[in-house]
C-alpha positions as CSV (number, residue, x, y, z in Angstrom):
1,X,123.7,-4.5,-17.0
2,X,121.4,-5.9,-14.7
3,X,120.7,-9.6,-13.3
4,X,120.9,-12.5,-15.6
5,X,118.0,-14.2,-13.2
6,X,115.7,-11.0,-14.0
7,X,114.6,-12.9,-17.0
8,X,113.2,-15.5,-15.2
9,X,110.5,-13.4,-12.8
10,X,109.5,-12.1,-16.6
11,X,108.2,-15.5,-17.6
12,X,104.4,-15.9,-17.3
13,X,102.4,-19.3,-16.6
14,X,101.2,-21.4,-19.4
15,X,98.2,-19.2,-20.8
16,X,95.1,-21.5,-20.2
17,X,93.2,-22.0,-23.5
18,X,93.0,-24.1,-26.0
19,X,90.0,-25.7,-28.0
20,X,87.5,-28.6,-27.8
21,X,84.6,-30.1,-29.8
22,X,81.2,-31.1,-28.3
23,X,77.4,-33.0,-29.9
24,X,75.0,-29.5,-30.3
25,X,72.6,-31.0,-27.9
26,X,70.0,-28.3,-26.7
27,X,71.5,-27.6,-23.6
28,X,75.3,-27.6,-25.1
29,X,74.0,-24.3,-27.5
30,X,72.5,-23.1,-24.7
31,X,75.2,-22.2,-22.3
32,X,78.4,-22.2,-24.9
33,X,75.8,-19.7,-26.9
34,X,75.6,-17.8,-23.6
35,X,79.5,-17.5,-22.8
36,X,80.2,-16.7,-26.4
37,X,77.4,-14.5,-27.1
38,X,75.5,-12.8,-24.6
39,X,71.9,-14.1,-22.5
40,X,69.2,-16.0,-23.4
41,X,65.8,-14.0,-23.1
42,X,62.1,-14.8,-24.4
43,X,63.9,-17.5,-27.2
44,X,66.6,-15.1,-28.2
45,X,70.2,-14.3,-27.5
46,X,71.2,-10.5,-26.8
47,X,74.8,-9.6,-27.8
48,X,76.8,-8.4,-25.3
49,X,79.2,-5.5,-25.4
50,X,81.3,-7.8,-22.7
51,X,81.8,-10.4,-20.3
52,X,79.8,-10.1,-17.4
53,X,79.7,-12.5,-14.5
54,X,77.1,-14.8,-15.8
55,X,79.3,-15.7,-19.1
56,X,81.9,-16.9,-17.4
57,X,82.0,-21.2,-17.3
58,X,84.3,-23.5,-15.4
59,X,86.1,-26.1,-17.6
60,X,87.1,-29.4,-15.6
61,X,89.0,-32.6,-16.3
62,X,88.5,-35.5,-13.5
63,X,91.8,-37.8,-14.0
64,X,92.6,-41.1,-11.8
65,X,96.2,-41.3,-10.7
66,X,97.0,-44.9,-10.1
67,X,100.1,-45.8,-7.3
68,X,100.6,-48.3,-4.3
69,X,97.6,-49.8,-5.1
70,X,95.4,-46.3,-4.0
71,X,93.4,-44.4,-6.8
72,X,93.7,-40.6,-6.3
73,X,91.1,-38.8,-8.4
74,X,92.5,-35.4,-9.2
75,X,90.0,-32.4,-10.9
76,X,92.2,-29.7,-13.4
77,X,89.7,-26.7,-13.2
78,X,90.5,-23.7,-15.7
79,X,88.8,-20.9,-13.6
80,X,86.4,-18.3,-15.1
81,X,86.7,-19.6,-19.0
82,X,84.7,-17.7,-21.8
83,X,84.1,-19.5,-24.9
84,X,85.3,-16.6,-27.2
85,X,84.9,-18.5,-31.0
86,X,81.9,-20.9,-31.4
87,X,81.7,-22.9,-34.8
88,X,78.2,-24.6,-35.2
89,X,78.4,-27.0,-37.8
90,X,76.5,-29.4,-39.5
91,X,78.4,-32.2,-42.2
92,X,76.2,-34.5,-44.2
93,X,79.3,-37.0,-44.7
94,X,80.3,-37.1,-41.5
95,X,78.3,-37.0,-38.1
96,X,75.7,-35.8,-39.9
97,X,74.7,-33.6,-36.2
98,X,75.5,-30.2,-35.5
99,X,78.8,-30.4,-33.3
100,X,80.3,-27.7,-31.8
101,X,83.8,-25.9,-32.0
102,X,84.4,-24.0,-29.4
103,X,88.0,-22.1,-28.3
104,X,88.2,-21.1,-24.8
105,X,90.8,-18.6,-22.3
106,X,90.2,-19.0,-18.8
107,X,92.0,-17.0,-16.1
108,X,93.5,-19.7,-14.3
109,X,94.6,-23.5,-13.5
110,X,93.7,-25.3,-10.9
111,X,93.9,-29.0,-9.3
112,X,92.8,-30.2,-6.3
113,X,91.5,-33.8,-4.9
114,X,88.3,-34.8,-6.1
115,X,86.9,-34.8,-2.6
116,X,87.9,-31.9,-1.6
117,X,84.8,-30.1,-1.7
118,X,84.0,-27.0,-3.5
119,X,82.7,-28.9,-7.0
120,X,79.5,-30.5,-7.5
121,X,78.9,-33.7,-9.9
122,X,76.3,-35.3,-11.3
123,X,75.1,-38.6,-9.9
124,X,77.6,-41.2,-11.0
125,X,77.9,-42.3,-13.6
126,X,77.7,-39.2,-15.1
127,X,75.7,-38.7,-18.3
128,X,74.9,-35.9,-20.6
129,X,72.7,-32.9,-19.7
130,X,70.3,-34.1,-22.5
131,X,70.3,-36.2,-26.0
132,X,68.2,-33.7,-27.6
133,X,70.5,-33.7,-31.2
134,X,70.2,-31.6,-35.0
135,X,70.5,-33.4,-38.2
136,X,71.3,-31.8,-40.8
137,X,68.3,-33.3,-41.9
138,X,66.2,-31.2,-40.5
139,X,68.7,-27.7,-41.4
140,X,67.6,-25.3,-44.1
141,X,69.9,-22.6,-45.0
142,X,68.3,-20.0,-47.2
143,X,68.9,-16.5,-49.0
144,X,66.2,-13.7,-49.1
145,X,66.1,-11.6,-51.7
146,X,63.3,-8.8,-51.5
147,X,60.0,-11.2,-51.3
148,X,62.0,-14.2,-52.7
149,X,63.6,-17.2,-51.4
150,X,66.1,-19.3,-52.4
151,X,66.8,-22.8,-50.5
152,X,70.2,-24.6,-51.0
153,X,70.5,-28.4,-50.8
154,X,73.9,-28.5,-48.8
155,X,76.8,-30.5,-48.1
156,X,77.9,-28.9,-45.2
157,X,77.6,-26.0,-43.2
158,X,79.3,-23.4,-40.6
159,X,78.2,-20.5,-38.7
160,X,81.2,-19.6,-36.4
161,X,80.8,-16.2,-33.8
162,X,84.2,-14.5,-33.5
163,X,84.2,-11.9,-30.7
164,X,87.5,-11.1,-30.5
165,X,89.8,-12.1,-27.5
166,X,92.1,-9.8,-25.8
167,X,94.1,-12.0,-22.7
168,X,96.9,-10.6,-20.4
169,X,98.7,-11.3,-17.7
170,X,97.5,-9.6,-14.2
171,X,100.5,-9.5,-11.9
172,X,97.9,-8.1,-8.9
173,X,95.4,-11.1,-9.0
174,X,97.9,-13.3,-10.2
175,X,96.3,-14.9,-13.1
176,X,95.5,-13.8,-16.3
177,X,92.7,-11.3,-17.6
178,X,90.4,-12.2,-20.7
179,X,88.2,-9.6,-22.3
180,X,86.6,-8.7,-25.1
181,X,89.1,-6.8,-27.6
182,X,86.8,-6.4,-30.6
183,X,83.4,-6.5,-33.1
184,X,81.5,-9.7,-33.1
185,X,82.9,-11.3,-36.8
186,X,79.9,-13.6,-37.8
187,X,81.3,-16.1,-40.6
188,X,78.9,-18.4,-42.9
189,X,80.8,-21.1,-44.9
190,X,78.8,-23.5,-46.7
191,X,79.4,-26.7,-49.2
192,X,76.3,-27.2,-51.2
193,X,75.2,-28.9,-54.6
194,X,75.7,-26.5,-57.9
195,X,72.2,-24.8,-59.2
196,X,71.2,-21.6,-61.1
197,X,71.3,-20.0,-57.6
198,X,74.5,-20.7,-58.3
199,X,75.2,-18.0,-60.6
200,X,73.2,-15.4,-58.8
201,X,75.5,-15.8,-55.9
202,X,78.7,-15.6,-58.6
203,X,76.5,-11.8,-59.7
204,X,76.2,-10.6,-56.8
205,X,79.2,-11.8,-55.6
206,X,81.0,-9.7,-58.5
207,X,78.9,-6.7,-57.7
208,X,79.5,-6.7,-54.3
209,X,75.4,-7.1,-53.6
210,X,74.8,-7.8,-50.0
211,X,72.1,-10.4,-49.2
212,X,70.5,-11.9,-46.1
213,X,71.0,-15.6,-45.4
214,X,68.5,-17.4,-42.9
215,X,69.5,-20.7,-41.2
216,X,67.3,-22.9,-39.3
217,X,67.4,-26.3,-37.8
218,X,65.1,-28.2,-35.8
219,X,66.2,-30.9,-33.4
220,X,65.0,-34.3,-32.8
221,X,62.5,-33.5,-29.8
222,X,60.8,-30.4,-31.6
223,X,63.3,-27.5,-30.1
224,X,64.5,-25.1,-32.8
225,X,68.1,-23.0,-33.4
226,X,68.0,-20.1,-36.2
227,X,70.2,-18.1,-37.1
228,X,69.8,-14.8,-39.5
229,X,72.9,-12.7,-40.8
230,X,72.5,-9.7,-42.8
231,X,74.9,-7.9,-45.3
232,X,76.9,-10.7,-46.1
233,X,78.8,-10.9,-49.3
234,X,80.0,-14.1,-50.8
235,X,82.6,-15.8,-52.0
236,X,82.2,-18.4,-54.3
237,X,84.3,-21.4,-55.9
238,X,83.9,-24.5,-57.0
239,X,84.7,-27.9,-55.4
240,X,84.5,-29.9,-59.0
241,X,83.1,-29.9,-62.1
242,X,83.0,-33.2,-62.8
243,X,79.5,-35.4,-63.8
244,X,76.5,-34.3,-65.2
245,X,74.5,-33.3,-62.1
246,X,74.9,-32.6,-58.5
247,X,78.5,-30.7,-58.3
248,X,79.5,-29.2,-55.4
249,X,80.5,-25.5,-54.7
250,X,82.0,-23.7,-52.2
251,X,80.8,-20.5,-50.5
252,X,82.4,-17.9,-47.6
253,X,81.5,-14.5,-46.4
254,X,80.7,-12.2,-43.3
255,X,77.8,-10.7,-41.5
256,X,78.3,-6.4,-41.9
257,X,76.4,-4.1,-40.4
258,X,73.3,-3.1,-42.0
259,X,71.2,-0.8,-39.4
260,X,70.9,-1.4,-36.1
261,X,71.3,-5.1,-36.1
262,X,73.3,-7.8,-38.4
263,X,72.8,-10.6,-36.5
264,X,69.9,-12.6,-34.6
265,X,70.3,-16.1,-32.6
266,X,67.0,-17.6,-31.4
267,X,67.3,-20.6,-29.5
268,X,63.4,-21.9,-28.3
């Protein structure tokens, strides 16, 4: 019948992932962009089959831990994290700056003393890498059609890179393994005012027409993020009906393969 205690050398550690949101400053896209989706080269990101050593980031939380009158600063690492789903979106009634949802595995937990060596930190007090933000202002999302293009005036907007996470527990380095475990799954989701492109999308929605949709934004210091998916097919509702003019819709689909390549990421 075996030991009742068994079940208890069965029961893994907490798995360590979870989710945070960050500002889409340059050098934010840069490096979450690079976990998520592959290197940076010449202003453009390559996909990568898998995660190599350079994807991997360190997520850290610095705590103070007040008692006897003695502050102990404490650092919770999560060791070797890959940012495996990255939303970038843009809200024209909210922040009204690209912020960015990111959902994270690492492979393990760790805390140690804050002076304990092994970490370095910026210069207190620490501040962000840079300030270099992009309004939605300054974001154009666009559908080619042949040698015409149609511009949306939009509400908000979401690009979010899906690469598929496979996590288990390794009982010979003790800590858990993340990988890869499928295709990239490029979403677009978009809120934007109702037009006669409108109805175009609800054809070719219905015919199951595949188009190619171009985003780009421009940030506040000149440095540029643009984003091209091809073969995606949309699904469109409305948000309301109501008024004479300006009435939102609501629009969701996927990148699919159409050649070689079905999505680009230039970041320059």
């Amino acid at each position: 019948m075996g030991n009742p205690q068994d079940d208890a050398l069965l029961v893994f550690p907490d798995k360590p992932e979870g989710t945070f949101s960050a500002i889409g400053t340059y050098s934010a896209l840069k490096w979450l962009l690079q976990s998520n989706y592959g290197a940076l080269s010449a202003g453009t990101f390559t996909l990568a089959t898998g995660i190599t050593d350079t994807r991997w980031l360190t997520l850290a939380h610095v705590e103070d831990r007040f008692g006897a009158g003695t502050v102990t600063r404490k650092i919770v690492r999560l060791q070797d994290c890959w940012i495996h789903k990255l939303g970038l979106e843009w809200s024209a009634t909210e922040s009204k700056y690209l912020l960015l949802r990111a959902a994270y595995a690492g492979r393990k937990v760790l805390v140690q003393a804050q002076n304990a060596g092994g970490i370095t930190f910026p210069t207190a007090p620490m501040q962000p890498s840079d300030r270099s933000l992009y309004p939605i202002a300054n974001t154009i999302l666009r559908r080619t059609d042949g040698r015409l293009t149609y511009y949306y005036r939009i509400r908000n907007l979401r690009v979010t890179f899906d690469q598929g996470l496979g996590m288990d527990w390794d009982m010979g380095s003790d800590m858990w393994s993340v990988y890869k475990a499928g295709s990239l799954m490029a979403e677009l989701e978009f809120t934007a005012d109702w037009c006669d492109e409108t109805w175009a999308l609800v054809d070719l929605a219905r015919a199951g027409t595949k188009s190619t949709y171009f985003l780009s934004s421009q940030s506040e210091d000149g440095t540029t993020l643009r984003v091209f998916l091809q073969g995606v097919v949309l699904k469109v509702s409305p948000e309301s009906l109501a008024g004479q003019t300006h009435s939102p819709f609501h629009a969701k689909g996927y990148a699919t393969q159409v050649g070689s390549d079905f999505v680009q990421v230039d970041l320059y």
